[in-house]
Phi, psi and omega in degrees: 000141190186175167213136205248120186247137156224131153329107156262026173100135180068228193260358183280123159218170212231141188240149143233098180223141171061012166078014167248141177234108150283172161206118215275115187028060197294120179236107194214021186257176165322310231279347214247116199056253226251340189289145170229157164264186199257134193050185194286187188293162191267185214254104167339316197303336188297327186229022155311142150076022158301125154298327185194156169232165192242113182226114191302305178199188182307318199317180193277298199321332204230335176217118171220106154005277202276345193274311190320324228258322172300341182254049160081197223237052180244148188316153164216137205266151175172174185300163184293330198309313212281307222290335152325305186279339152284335185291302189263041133273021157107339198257148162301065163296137144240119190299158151236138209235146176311147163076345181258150169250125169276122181239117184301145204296176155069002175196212199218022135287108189240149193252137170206143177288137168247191188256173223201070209249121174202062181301310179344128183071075165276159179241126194282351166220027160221138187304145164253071202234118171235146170219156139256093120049128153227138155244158173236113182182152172072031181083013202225136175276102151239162167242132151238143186259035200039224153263145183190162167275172192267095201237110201341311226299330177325315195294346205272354187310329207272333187264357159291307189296341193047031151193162160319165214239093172299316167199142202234117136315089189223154174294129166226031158208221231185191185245000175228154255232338158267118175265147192273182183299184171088351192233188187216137195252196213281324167296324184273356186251335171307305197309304166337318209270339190257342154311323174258025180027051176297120183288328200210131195221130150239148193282135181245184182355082180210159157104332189246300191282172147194150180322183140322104193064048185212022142030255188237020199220104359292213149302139173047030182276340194274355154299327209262018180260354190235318176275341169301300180329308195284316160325340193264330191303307202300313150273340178242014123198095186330326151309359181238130167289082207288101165286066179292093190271130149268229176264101176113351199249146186245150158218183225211122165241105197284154165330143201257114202301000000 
């Protein structure tokens, strides 16, 4: 029993557990809004035969239409607001409400909201309600944290989940070399990954997206987020297996002895 995670870049990554493929604020187009990524659309084949995707808030980086609509006619869990809002664009939003669990049909993988703080950037037509995500199935707890601040509530993930956090999703940039409030930089997700006593942490939204000419300014910034991160684990939480992916790249995480 296990569960096999691959990174496609920014906050999408596809869980395959418990014989269910999730797939996390799926981005999977060129694309989002005014933002472009870096190299090509991630390779279908990788997030073909999703059962359901998981969408943190709104914002364009996290819920984009057209990537929701390429993986077919399947629920997409999210706050009720947002799930509202998804509906009337055409998608299977399905709310998950605090405290409730969404289950896939047919297996003993289950989705529930933990908390969230990424108030920053409100978007004037679409609701701004962001959470994060724990699933639980084939024996093994990730959390993914969508975007948030490093905000006391974090701590409560585990005893939201009724279990230790087996891999923790967690953010540590941006699409750009400042993060604006609502995130977490490499230090502060560390420090995270060790409050919710995450066994194995993978680094999210770093790396992928960037403005229109903004590249390469400074030099090498879409690099340096993901090897920080794992460098900050080494120290502030020692205890976490830091797993620095590239775009397209999968692990394996087995069941906890």
């Amino acid at each position: 029993m296990s569960l096999r995670l691959r990174w496609l870049g920014h906050a999408t990554a596809v869980l395959d557990l418990g014989g269910v493929r999730l797939v996390t604020d799926p981005l999977l187009r060129r694309r989002a809004g005014l933002l472009q990524r870096r190299g090509g659309a991630p390779d279908p084949a990788h997030w073909r035969g999703a059962d359901a995707a998981l969408v943190s808030h709104l914002h364009h980086d996290h819920a984009e239409p057209g990537s929701l609509r390429l993986l077919g006619p399947v629920p997409v869990l999210a706050a009720p607001s947002s799930a509202r809002w998804l509906v009337r664009q055409g998608l299977a939003g399905t709310g998950v409400r605090p405290g409730s669990w969404w289950t896939a049909p047919g297996s003993d993988v289950r989705v529930r909201t933990v908390p969230a703080e990424h108030g920053d950037r409100p978007m004037p037509h679409r609701p701004n309600v962001a959470t994060g995500f724990v699933v639980r199935g084939g024996g093994v707890t990730v959390w993914f944290a969508g975007d948030t601040s490093a905000t006391p509530e974090l701590a409560r993930v585990p005893e939201l989940a009724g279990a230790g956090v087996d891999v923790a999703l967690v953010p540590v940039g941006g699409w750009g070399p400042r993060l604006s409030g609502g995130h977490l930089d490499p230090v502060q997700a560390a420090r995270v990954c060790a409050l919710v006593g995450a066994r194995v942490a993978v680094p999210v939204h770093w790396g992928t997206l960037h403005a229109p000419g903004g590249r390469h300014l400074p030099a090498g910034w879409m690099d340096r987020a993901g090897p920080a991160f794992a460098a900050a684990c080494r120290r502030w939480a020692p205890g976490c297996d830091a797993r620095v992916l590239e775009p397209g790249e999968a692990t394996r995480v087995d069941t906890p002895r």
